[in-house]
N, C-alpha and C positions, 0 to 999 in steps of 0.2 A: 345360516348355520355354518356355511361352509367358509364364508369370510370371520366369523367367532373364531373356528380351528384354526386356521391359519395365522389370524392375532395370537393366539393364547402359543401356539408352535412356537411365534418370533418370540415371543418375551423365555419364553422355556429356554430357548436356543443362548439368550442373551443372559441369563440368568446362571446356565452352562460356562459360556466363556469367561465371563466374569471371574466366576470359583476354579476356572482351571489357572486364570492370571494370577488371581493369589494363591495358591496352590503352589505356581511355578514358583513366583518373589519369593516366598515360603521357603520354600527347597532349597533356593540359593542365599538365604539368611544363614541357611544350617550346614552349607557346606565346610568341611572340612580345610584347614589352612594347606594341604597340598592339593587338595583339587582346586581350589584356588588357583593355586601356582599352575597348576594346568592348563585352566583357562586361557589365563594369560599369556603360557608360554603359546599354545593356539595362536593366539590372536597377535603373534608375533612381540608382544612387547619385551620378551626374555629373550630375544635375539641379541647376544654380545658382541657387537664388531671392536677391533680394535684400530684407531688410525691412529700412524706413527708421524709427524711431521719431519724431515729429513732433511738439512742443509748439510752434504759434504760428512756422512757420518758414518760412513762407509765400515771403519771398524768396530765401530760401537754397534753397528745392526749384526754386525757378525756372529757377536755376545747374544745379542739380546735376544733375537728373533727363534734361537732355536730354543730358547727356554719360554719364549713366549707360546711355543709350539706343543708342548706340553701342559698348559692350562685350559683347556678346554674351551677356548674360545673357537665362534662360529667359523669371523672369518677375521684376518690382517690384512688391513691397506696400507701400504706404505706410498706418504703424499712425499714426494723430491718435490726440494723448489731449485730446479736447475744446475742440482750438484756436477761439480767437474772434478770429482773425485773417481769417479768410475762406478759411484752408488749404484747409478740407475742399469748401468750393465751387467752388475751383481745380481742387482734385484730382479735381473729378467729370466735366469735361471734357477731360480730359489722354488722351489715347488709349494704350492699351497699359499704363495703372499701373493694378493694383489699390489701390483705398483700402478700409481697415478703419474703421469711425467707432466711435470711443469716446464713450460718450454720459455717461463721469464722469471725469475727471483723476485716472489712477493713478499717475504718475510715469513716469521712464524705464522701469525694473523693470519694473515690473507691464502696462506698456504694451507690451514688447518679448515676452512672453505670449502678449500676446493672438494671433499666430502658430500656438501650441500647436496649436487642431484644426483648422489647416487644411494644414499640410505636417510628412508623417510620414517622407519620404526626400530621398532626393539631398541636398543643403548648403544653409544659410539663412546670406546674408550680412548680417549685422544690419551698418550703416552710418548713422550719425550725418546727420542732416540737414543738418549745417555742416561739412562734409566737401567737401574740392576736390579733384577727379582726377588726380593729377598720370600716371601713369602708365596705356598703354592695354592691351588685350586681356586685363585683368583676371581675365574668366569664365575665358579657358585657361589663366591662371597659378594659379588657386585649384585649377583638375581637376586641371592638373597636380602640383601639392604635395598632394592627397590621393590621387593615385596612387604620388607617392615616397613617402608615408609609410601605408601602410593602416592604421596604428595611432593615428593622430592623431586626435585629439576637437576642438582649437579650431586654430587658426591666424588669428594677427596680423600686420600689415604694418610698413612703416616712415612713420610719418606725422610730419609737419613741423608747428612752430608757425606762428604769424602772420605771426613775423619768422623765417621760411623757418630757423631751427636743427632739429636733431632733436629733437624732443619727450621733457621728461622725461617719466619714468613711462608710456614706451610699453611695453617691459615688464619684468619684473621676478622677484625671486627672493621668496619667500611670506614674508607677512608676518607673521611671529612676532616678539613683543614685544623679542627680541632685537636683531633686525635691526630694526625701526622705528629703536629705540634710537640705534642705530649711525647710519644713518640719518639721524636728524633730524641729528644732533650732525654729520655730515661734511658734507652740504648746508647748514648754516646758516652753517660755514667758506666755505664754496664761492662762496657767494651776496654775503659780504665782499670773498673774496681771487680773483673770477671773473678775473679780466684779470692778476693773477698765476701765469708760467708756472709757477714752480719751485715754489707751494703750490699750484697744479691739479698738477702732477706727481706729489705726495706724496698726493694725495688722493686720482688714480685709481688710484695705489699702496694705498693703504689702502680702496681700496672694491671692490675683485677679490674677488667674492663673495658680496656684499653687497647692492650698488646697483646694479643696470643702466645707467645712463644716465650713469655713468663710466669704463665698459668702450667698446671698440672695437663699431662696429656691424655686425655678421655674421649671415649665418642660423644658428641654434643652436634647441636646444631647450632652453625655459625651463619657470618655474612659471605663470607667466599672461601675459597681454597684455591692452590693454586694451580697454573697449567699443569705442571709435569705429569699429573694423574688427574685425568679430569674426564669423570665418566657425568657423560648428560642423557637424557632420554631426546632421542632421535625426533619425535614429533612436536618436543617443545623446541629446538632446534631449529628446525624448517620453521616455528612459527614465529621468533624469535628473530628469523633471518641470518644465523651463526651467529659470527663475533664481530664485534664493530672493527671494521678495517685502516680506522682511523688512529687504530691502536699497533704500529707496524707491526712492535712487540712491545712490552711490557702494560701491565694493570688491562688486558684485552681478559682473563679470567674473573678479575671482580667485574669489573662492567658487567659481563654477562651473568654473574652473581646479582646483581643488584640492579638488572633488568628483571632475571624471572622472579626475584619476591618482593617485584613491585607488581608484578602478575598476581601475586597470594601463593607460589609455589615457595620451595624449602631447600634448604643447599646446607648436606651433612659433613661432615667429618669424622673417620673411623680408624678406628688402632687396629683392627686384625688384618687390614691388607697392609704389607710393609715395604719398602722400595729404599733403596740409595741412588741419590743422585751423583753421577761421575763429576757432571760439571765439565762438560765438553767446551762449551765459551765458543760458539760457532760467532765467524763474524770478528774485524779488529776491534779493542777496545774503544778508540776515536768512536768508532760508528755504534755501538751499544751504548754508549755515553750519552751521547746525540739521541740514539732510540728512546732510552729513560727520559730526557728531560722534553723530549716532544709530547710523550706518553704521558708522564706528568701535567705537561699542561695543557692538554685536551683534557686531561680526568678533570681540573679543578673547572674551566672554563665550562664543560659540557654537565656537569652534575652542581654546579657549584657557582659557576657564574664571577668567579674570581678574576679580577683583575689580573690583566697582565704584568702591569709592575710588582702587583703583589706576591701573585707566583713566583716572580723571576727574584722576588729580593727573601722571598721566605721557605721557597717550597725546591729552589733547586739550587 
């Protein structure tokens, strides 16, 4: 009898936990979209860092950083890559920025890394040191677009040139030898016949698909966006291992595009955050030149398998 009781107690017991476990899943079906956000923000993933990569940009953070300081961001790391500008001694009496000091000139790449071991959650907003705020409460528009999207890996803004247009190549559809192709050949039309409506007509007619920055500007989800605003979530990041440093600088932001949604993750693009880029041009032109057509031909060789002569007689 007494071994019966004690059977029929376990199943009663197991019969309990069961109905409490759906009961719980239950409860959490019906949660509300801001406790949601709660959650979340708990479990740290609404933590918004922001790291600034810094060659020599000494006046440009000047601007920047106090209006950054007003967005309700958690915290500001500022990455020097061995500026001898005096950045780094500015930066050490700035209250409330962390500064990282590189003590050897890795490039953008390699510089934007150095992040790696020290935020493993919440969102890393990498933001370009020549970058102007056009738009405010930033920190809650980035939580909030990684709470419409849970599936999203990077998210890009809309940032403006010098001369206040929309910036080409904010983002874009992946760069396969095909499309480059296409590409160069309908921007080089463009770039003639700009102030002609009825051949810009025909051109954003023929680049639907193609070229981004001849399409209507919308929130959508694309293949990448570019550096300048480039907020990733921190744990794909770490798993990801950053950005391939094979890319000194340039195409090191689609790569990492077109790493995470080979994963099955999502890479947005949004109009309500808004930014100009100054266009600082850190670095002489010889050696950004050289950067581009290295970067280039790692992108075709390492995604693409392209020959070297091919590259070198088509692609640069």
């Amino acid at each position: 009898a007494i071994a019966f009781v004690s059977q029929y107690l376990y199943l009663i017991s197991l019969v309990i936990a069961q109905a409490f476990i759906f009961l719980l899943l239950h409860y959490y079906t019906l949660l509300t979209e801001s406790a949601y956000v709660d959650v979340l923000l708990y479990s740290g993933i609404f933590v918004v860092n922001v790291a600034i990569p810094n060659f020599n940009g000494k006046s440009y953070l000047e601007k920047l950083i106090p209006k950054l300081l007003t967005q309700g961001f958690d915290h500001i790391y500022v990455l020097d890559d061995a500026s001898t500008d005096g950045s780094y001694e500015w930066l050490k009496i700035q209250p409330d920025i962390n500064t990282i000091k590189g003590n050897e000139n890795l490039g953008p790449t390699g510089n934007r890394n150095r992040i790696l071991p020290l935020l493993k959650d919440g969102v890393i907003l990498f933001l370009d040191a020549d970058m102007e705020l056009i738009s405010d409460d930033i920190a809650n528009k980035v939580k909030q677009h990684f709470t419409t999207f849970p599936n999203m890996a990077v998210l890009g803004a809309l940032i403006y040139s010098d001369k206040d247009e929309p910036m080409w190549y904010n983002w874009g559809y992946e760069n396969s030898p095909k499309q480059d192709g296409v590409a160069q050949a309908l921007n080089a039309i463009a770039l003639k016949h700009f102030h002609n409506e009825s051949v810009m007509e025909t051109i954003r007619e023929a680049a639907k698909g193609w070229i981004g920055h001849f399409e209507s500007i919308e929130d959508k989800e694309v293949d990448w966006v570019v550096e300048q605003f480039f907020a990733v979530r921190a744990d794909i990041f770490q798993k990801m291992h950053g950005f391939d440093v094979n890319f000194r600088r340039y195409h090191e932001g689609p790569d990492y595009c077109k790493r995470v949604k080979t994963e099955g993750y999502e890479v947005h693009f949004v109009t309500d955050i808004e930014l100009k880029h100054l266009d600082m041009n850190s670095g002489n032109g010889t050696k950004r030149t050289e950067a581009l057509r290295n970067s280039t031909r790692y992108w075709y060789k390492k995604h693409y398998n392209v020959p070297d002569e091919i590259i070198e007689r088509f692609f640069l």
